[in-house]
C-alpha positions as CSV (number, residue, x, y, z in Angstrom):
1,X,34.4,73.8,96.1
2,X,36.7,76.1,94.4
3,X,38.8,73.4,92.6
4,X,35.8,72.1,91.6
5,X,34.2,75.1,90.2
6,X,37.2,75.9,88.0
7,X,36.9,71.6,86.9
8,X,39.7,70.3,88.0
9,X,38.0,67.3,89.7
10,X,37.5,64.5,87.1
11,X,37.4,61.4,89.5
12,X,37.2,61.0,93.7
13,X,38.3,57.6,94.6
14,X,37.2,55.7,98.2
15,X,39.2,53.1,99.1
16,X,37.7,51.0,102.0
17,X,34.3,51.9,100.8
18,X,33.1,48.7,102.7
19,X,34.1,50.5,105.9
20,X,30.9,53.5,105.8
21,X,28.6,50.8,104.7
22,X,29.2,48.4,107.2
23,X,30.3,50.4,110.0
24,X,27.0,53.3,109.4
25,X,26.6,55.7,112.2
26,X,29.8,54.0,114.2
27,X,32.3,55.1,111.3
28,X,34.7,57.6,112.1
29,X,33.6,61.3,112.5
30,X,36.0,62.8,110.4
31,X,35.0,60.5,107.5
32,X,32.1,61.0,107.9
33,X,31.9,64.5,107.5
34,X,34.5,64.1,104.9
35,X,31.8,62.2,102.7
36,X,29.2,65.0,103.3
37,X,31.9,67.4,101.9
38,X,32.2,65.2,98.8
39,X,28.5,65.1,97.9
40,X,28.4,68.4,98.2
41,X,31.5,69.2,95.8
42,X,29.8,66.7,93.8
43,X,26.0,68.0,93.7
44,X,27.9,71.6,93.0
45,X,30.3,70.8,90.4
46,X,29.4,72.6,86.7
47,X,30.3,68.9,84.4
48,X,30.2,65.4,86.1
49,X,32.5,63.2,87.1
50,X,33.1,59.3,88.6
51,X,33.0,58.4,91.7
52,X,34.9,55.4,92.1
53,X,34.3,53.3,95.4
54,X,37.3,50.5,96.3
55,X,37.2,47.6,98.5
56,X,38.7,44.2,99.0
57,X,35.6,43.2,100.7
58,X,32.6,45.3,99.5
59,X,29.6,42.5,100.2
60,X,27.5,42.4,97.2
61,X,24.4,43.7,99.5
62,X,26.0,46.8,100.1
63,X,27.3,47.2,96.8
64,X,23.7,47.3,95.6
């Protein structure tokens, strides 16, 4: 929260974005709380920024 207040953050990057969404309530704990963390920075941050999700294998469906 603090590097984001001071906007450092211009981009987070996911890689194996297909894992949350196909995985749901079965993905790993500590991601999961890892993504709450990021929304959070995110909803709090003063200026926007990306939010780039990565995978080799993100189906289309959960791309939508």
């Amino acid at each position: 929260m603090h590097v984001s207040a001071k906007k450092f953050i211009r981009l987070i990057v996911a890689d194996e974005a297909h894992s949350v969404a196909q995985d749901g309530c079965n993905f790993c704990p500590e991601f999961k709380s890892a993504i709450v963390m990021l929304r959070k920075i995110y909803d709090n941050s003063p200026t926007p920024y990306n939010f780039l999700a990565m995978s080799a294998t993100f189906r289309q469906d959960d791309q939508d």
